[in-house]
Phi, psi and omega in degrees: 000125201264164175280339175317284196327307199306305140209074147290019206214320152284342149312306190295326183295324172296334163286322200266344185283340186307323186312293202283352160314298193307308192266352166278327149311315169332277189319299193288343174284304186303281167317075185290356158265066195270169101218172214324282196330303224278313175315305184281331137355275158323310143337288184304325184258001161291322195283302198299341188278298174323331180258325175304295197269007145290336183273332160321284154330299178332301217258055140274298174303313175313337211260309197283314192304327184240035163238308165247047175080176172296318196298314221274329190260001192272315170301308186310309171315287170345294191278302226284340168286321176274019190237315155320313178316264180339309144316299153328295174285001179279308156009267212272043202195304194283325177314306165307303185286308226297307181302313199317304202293290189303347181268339194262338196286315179287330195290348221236349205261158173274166146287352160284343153310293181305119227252108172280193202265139178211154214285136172218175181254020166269318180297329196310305183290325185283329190282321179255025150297311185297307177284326207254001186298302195292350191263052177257287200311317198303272182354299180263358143295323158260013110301335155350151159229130192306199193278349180269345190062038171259131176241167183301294175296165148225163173310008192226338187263291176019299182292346155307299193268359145265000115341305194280286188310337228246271192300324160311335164298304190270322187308316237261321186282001179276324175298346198269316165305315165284294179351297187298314180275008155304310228245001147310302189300340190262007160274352161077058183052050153239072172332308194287329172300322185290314181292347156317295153340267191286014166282320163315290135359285192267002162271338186280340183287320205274318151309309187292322201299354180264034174233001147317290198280355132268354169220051185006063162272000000 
C-alpha cells in the first residue's frame, strides 16, 4: 500500500462523505434541540455507517469473485452498484417529499400549532442508513482492479481504508450539523422554512445520487 493509495482513498472518503454533509445541514437545519453531545453522536453514526458498507460491498464481491471467478464477481459488483444507486434514491426522494409535505402542511398553522422536528436516534439511523447505502458501490470499486491488474484494497488494507472514510465522514458531518444549526438560528423559529429546506436537500441527494451512478457526476 503506496502513499498514492492513501491518498485516493482520502479523496474517495471526501467524496462518499458528501451524502452525509448534505443531510447533517438537514439535520442541524431541522433539530431545534441540537447540541455538542447530539452532534457527535450523530456524527459518529454517520462515519460508522459510511465505513460499514463499503467493507460490506468488498468482501461480498470477494466472496462472489472465488466462488464464480473474476467475471463472475466484475458482474456482480455491476448489478449490486446499481441496485444500491436505486435504493438510495427511493430513500432519500421518500424521506425528502415526507419532510417537504409537512413542512408545507406547518407552514399553514398558527404557531401555536406547530410541532417543531427534534432529534430521535431512529431518524439518525435510518438518514444513516439512507446516506450510507450508495457507499456499497465504494466496497466494490476498491475491489476492482485497474489496468495493471492491481485493486485499490486488499483483504487486509481494506480495513484501513475504511477506518480513513469512517473519520473523513465524522469530521465533514460534524461540520455540516453546526453549518445547518447556524443557519437555523437565523430564521428564528420558523420551523417549516428549514424543513422546507431540507426536503429540498434529500431530494436533489437523492437524484443526484443515480445520476452519479450513470454519468458519474
Amino acid at each position: 500500500m503506496t502513499f498514492e493509495i492513501i491518498i485516493q482513498v482520502i479523496l474517495f472518503g471526501i467524496a462518499l462523505a458528501m451524502d452525509a454533509f448534505a443531510v447533517s445541514i438537514t439535520e442541524g437545519l431541522t433539530f431545534v434541540d441540537i447540541n455538542n453531545k447530539k452532534s457527535f453522536f450523530i456524527a459518529s453514526v454517520y462515519g460508522v455507517f459510511q465505513a460499514l458498507f463499503p467493507l460490506i460491498g468488498f468482501f461480498l464481491v470477494e466472496g462472489i469473485t472465488r466462488i464464480v471467478g473474476v467475471a463472475g464477481g466484475i458482474k456482480a459488483g455491476e448489478i449490486l452498484s446499481t441496485i444500491v444507486s436505486w435504493v438510495s434514491f427511493v430513500l432519500l426522494i421518500y424521506i425528502g417529499l415526507k419532510m417537504l409535505i409537512e413542512s408545507l402542511k406547518d407552514s399553514k398553522k398558527t404557531p401555536e400549532e406547530k410541532i417543531p422536528s427534534k432529534f430521535t436516534i431512529r431518524e439518525v439511523l435510518v438518514m444513516g442508513v439512507a446516506t450510507a447505502i450508495d457507499a456499497l458501490a465504494a466496497g466494490v470499486a476498491f475491489h476492482n482492479t485497474d489496468c495493471s491488474g492491481s485493486a485499490m484494497s486488499t483483504t487486509s488494507t481494506i480495513w484501513l481504508h475504511a477506518t480513513i472514510i469512517m473519520v473523513c465522514t465524522f469530521i465533514i458531518s460534524l461540520i455540516g450539523l453546526y453549518l445547518g444549526h447556524f443557519f437555523e438560528k437565523l430564521f428564528k423559529g420558523k420551523y417549516e422554512i428549514t424543513g422546507i429546506i431540507g426536503g429540498i436537500i434529500l431530494i436533489l441527494l437523492g437524484i443526484w445520487v443515480v445520476l452519479s451512478h450513470y454519468f458519474g457526476i
